[in-house]
N, C-alpha and C positions, 0 to 999 in steps of 0.2 A: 788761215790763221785760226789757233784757237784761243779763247776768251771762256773766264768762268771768273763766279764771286761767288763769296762764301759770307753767308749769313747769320746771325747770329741773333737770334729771336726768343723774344717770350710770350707765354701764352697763360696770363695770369688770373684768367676767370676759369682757365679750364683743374676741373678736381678728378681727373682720371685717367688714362690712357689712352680708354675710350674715346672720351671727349677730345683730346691733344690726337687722336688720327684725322677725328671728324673735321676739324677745323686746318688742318694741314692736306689732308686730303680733296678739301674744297680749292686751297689757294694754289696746292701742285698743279691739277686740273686746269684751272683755269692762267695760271703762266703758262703753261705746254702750249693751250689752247692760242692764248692772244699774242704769246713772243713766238714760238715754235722753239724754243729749247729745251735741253735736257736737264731734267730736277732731281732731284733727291734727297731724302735728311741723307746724312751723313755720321751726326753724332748726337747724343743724348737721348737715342731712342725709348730709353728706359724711366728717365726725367718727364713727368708730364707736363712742367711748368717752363720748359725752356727745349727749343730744337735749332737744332744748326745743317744747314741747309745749302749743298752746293749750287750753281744754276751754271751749265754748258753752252756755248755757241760757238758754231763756224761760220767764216766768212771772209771774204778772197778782202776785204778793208777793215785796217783798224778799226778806222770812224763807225763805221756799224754797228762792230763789237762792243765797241763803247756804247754806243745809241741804246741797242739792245740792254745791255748789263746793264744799263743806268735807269731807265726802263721800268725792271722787272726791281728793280733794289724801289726805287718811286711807289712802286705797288705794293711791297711789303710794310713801305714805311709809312702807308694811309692809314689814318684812326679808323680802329676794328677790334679783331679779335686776337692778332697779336702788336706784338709792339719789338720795332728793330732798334736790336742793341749796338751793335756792330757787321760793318763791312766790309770785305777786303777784295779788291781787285787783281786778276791775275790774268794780264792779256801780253 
């Protein structure tokens, strides 16, 4: 099976493009790292105050899937340096 959520984030201290990679490129990293799934922005590349963010996984159980996704959405939505707006599940 596969399993993915689509995120929907802001990153309201950041004033550049710059900054809105640095700080995505830290949180990409380390989901890979601690879930083993597949990340990527997806939309508002060009927006530095807000990115939307897919996250991928397989796995032969729902329950996982879900574990997983919920998980990785947990981590986005900890006080920091963004702030999640919106979630959507697609398992």
């Amino acid at each position: 099976m596969i399993g993915s959520v689509e995120l929907e984030l802001r990153l309201p201290a950041c004033n550049s493009l710059k900054e809105k990679r640095s700080v995505l490129r830290r949180f990409l990293e380390r989901v890979r790292r601690e879930y083993g799934v597949a990340i990527a922005e997806i939309a508002s590349q060009d927006d530095w105050r807000s990115a939307v963010i897919e996250v991928a996984a397989v796995s032969n159980e729902r329950a996982h899937l879900h574990r997983i996704l919920t998980r990785v959405v947990d981590d986005a939505d900890r006080p920091g340096e963004m702030i999640l707006i919106h979630s959507e599940f697609h398992v």
